[in-house]
N, C-alpha and C positions, 0 to 999 in steps of 0.2 A: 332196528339192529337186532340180531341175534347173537345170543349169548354161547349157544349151543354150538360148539365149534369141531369137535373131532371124533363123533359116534354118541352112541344112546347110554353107553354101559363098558364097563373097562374090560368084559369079553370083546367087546366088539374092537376094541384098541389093540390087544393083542393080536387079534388074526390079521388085521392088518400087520401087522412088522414079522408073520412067519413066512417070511419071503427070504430073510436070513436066520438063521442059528449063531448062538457064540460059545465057545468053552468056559469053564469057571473062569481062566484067566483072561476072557474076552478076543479070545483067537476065534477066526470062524472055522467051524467043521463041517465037516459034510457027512456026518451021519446023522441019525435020526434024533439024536438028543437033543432040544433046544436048550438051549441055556435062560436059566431062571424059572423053566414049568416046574424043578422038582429041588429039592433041600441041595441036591447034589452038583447037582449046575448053576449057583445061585451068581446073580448080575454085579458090577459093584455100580455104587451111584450113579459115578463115569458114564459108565455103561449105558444104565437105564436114559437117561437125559439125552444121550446123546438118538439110543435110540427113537425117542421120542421128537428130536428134532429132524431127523431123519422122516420120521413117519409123517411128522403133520405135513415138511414142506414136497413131500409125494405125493400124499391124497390132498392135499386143501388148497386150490389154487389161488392165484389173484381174486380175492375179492373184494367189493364194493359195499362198506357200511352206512348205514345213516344211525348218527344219534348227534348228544347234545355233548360240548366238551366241558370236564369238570375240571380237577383240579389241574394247574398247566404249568410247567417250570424252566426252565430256560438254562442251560448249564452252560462256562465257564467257554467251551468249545463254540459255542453257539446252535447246538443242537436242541431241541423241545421234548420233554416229557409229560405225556399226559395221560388221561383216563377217560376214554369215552362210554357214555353210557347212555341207559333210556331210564324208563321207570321202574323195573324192576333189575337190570345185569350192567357192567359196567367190565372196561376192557382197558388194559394198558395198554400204549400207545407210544411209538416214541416217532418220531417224524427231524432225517438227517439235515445237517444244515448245508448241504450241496442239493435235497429237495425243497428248501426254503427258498433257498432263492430263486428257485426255476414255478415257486407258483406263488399266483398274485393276492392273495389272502391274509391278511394283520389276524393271526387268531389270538382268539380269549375267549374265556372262561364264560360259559354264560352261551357260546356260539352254536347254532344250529348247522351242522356242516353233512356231506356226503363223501366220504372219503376213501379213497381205491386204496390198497396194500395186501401184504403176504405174510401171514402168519411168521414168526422164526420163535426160536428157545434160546433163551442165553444158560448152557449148560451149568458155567459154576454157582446160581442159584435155583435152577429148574423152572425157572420166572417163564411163562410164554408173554409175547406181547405182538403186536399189533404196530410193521412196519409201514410207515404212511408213504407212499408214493405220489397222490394227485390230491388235491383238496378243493371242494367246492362250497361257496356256501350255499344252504336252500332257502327259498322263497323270498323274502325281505332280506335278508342277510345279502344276499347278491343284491339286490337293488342299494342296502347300505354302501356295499363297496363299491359299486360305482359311482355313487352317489361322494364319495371320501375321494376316487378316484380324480374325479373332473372338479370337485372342489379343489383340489391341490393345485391342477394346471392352472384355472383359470384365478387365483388367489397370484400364484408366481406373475402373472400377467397384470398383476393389479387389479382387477375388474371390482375387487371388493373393499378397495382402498377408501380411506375416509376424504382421503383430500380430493378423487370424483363426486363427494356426494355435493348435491347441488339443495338451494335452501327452497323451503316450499312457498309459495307467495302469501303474504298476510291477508288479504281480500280476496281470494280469486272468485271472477264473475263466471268462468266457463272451464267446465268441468270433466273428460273425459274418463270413459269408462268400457274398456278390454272386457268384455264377459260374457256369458249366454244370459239373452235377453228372459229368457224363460225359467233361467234359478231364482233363486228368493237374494243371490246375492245383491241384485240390483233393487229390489223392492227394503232389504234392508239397510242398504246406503239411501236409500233417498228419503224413508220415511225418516231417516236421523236427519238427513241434510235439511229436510223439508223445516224443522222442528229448530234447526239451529240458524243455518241460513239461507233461508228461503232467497235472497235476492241472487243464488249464484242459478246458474240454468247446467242441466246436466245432459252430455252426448252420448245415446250407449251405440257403441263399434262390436256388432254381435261377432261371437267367435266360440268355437266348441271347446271345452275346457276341459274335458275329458275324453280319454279311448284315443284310437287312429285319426291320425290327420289333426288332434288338436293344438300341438306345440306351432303346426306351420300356421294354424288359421289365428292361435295369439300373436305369433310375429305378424302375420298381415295388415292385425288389428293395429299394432301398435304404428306401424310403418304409416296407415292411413291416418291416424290419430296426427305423425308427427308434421303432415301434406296440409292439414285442414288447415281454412282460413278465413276468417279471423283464425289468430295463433289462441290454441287452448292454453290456459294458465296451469294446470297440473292433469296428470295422468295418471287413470287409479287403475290396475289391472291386476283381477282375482277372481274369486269365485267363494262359495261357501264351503261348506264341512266337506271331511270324507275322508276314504281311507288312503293309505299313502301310496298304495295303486291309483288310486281316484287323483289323486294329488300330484302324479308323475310326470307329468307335462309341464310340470314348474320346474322342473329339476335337469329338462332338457337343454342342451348347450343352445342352440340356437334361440331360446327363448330368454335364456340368461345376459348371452349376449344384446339380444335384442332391446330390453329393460338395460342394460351397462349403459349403451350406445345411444338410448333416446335421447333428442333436446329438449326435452321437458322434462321439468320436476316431476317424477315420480314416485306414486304408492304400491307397495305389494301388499294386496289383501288377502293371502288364500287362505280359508277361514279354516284352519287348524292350530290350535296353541300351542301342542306341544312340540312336532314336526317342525324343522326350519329348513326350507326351502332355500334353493341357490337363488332364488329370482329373489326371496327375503333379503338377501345377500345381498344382489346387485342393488336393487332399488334403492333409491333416496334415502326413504323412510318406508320402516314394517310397518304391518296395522295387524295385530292379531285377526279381525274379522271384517268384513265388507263395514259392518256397524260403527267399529272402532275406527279407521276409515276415513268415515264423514268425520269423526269427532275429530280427525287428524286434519283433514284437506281445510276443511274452515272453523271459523271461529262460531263463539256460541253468541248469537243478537243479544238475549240476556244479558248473558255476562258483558257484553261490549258495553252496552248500554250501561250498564251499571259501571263499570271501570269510568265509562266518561263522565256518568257523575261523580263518581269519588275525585278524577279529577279536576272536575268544575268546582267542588267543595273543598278542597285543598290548595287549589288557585285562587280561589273568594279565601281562605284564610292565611294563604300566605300576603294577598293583594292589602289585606288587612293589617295584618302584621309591620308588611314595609308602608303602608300610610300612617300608623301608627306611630312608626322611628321617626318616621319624617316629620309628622307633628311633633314631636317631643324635640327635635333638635332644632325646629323653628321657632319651638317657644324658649329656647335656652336661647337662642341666636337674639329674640327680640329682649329677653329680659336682661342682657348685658347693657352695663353705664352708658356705654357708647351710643347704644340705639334708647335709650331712654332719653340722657342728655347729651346729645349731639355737640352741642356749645362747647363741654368741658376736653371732647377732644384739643377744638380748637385753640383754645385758653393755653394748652399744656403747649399746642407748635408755637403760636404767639410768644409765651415764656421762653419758648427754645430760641427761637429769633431774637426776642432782646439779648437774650442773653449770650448769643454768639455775634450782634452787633456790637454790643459793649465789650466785648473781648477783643474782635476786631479792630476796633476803634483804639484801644489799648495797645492793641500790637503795633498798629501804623504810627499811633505817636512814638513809641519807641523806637521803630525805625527811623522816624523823621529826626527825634532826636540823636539819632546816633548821627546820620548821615549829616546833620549841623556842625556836629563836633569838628568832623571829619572836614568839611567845608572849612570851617572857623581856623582849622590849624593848617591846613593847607595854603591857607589865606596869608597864614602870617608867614610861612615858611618862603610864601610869594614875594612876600611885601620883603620881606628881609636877605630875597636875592635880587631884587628889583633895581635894574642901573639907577633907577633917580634917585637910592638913598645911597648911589657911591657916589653919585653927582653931587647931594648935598655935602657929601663929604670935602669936597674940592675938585672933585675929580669933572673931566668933562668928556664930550662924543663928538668926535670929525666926522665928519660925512664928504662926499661929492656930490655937489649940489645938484650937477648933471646924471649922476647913474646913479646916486643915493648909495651906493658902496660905501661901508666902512673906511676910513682912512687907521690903520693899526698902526703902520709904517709909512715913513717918509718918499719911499720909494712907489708908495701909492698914490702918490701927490703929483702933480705937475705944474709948472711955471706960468699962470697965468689962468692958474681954474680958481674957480669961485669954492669956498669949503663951508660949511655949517658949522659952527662950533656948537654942541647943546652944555647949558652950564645948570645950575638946581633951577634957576629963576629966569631963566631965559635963552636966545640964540642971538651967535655972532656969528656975520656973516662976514666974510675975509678972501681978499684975494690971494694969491701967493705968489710972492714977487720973490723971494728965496729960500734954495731946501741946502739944507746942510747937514750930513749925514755925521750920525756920530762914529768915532772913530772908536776899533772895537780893540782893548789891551789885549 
């Protein structure tokens, strides 16, 4: 950027604006006196500012700065104020909020930019400043924003949602690997893998990882990765260090997509730490570096091994544990009365049984006694409506000897039938040779 903006020297400012004259009161003239070269024609403030705005947007056209922006404020309207500078000059700036929206740049503080505009003066401070018309950023800074750009779309679409990510497999035997077979990233995944779990077998899908043509030859890879068969258990695609030029085929849509969209559990390894890549994003699981990686895809034999002793050794002491209760509640079980003397159970049901025979046996003769009583007076209640003690009384019972019918009345009788008479101590047997009725007063 240049600081140097409207001549060498403030001779050289003035002969620019002797293209007009003004009078003391700031009318223009047309004769030879300029107004402000002498005591007599002196300019007011007004005057001067305004000529100065006049001057620079005459001689100093549209131009195109590069520096860094410093301090940036944002007012109330929505319009920006800022200060751009280098390392020695810095320039105010102000950039309208009808050119914010028409360009595609989030600026701050700290930003590298190229920026097109036209000088102006705001008279009632004599401020000049630096109005922004186009804004671009330079070198990484544009790669930033696109990079913020396509992260947005594809963020809206989901592609970096947690509930896509898919879980890695705890043993996997076969291994794929997206890389150029000639970086150290693959020599440093495998000397770890080698070191941790040697029983998994690794496939490298060569593909160029940098420069032209490498985002398409990582989707290729990855596309053939998802064809192979036997089916691979996970898929590691990266590469080692570099710079974020080096690193920008990670950040390519089609390759981001292409990791989204795999059927395999995937790793992004693109070995930069500080950098996070959109394919970091998509993928399953990050791995800071091809190294870290292996440590990711599989487990470590050591350590396995070990875990399975700890717990073989916690299974032998818990197996100890529950044989342990178990003896102790068996030895409680046999040292109870019952299982020492068996006999004295039975002694106690034996006592229960007499002793609910004999209750028994008690209750029936009360019943039977009751039910005697009951017989006994029933008996007599019998015996004391019993015709043979009205019989002893004098009294006696006719019958017909033929149909056994009571004779009550005389009119039950007939002339020539046989009758029974029953008396207390015997029967008379009678014919009937006369009925004579008695006559009723």
């Amino acid at each position: 950027m240049t600081g140097f903006l409207w001549g060498e020297d403030a001779d050289a400012f003035f002969e620019a604006g002797k293209s007009e004259s003004f009078s003391a009161k700031g009318k223009k003239k047309t004769d030879s006196i300029q107004a402000g070269t002498n005591q007599d024609s002196p300019l007011t403030v007004t005057q001067l500012n305004t000529w100065i705005k006049r001057t620079l947007e005459k001689n100093i056209p549209t131009i195109w700065i590069e520096g860094e922006i410093g301090s940036l404020t944002r007012s109330n309207a929505g319009h920006i104020y800022l200060n751009l500078k280098d390392s020695e000059s810095q320039i105010a700036c102000v950039v309208w909020r009808s050119t914010l929206e028409r360009i595609d740049v989030d600026l701050s503080e700290g930003m590298a930019v190229l920026v097109q505009g036209r000088i102006d003066v705001y008279p009632p401070r004599g401020n000049y400043q630096l109005v922004v018309q186009r804004v671009e950023q330079q070198g990484l800074g544009a790669l930033q924003a696109a990079f913020k750009r396509l992260f947005q779309r594809l963020a809206k679409e989901g592609l970096f949602a947690p509930e896509r990510k898919k879980s890695l497999p705890a043993f996997p035997m076969r291994i794929g690997f997206v890389t150029s077979p000639a970086g150290a990233a693959i020599h440093d995944f495998n000397q770890v893998l080698k070191r941790r779990w040697p029983l998994a077998s690794v496939l490298i899908i060569p593909a160029r990882v940098q420069g032209d043509g490498a985002a398409e030859d990582i989707v290729r890879g990855i596309d053939i990765a998802a064809k192979i068969r036997p089916q691979l258990d996970v898929l590691v695609v990266g590469r080692g260090g570099g710079s974020q030029e080096d690193l920008w085929c990670f950040n390519e849509e089609i390759v981001v997509r292409a990791i989204a969209n795999c059927p395999l559990p995937t790793i992004s390894a693109v070995g930069h730490e500080i950098d996070v890549t959109l394919s970091d994003l998509a993928a399953d699981v990050r791995a800071l570096t091809p190294s870290e990686a292996a440590e990711v895809v599989a487990p470590h034999r050591e350590e396995l091994l070990e875990q399975l002793e700890h717990q073989r050794s916690r299974l032998h002491a818990l197996m100890q544990v529950h044989l342990q209760q178990k003896e102790a509640r068996l030895l409680s079980i046999v040292s109870r009365p019952v299982i020492q003397e068996p006999e004295r159970l039975f002694e106690s049901v034996e006592q229960h049984l007499d002793q609910s025979g004999m209750d028994l046996e008690r209750a029936i003769s009360a019943i039977l006694d009751k039910w005697d009583e009951k017989l006994r007076r029933s008996a007599e209640l019998l015996e004391a409506l019993s015709p043979l003690k009205t019989l002893a009384r004098g009294y006696s019972i006719t019958s017909d000897q033929d149909s056994g019918r009571l004779i009550s009345q005389v009119g039950s009788a007939k002339i020539g039938s046989t009758i029974i008479t029953e008396l207390a101590d015997g029967k008379l047997v009678s014919q009937v040779q006369t009925i004579s009725r008695k006559r009723l007063e």
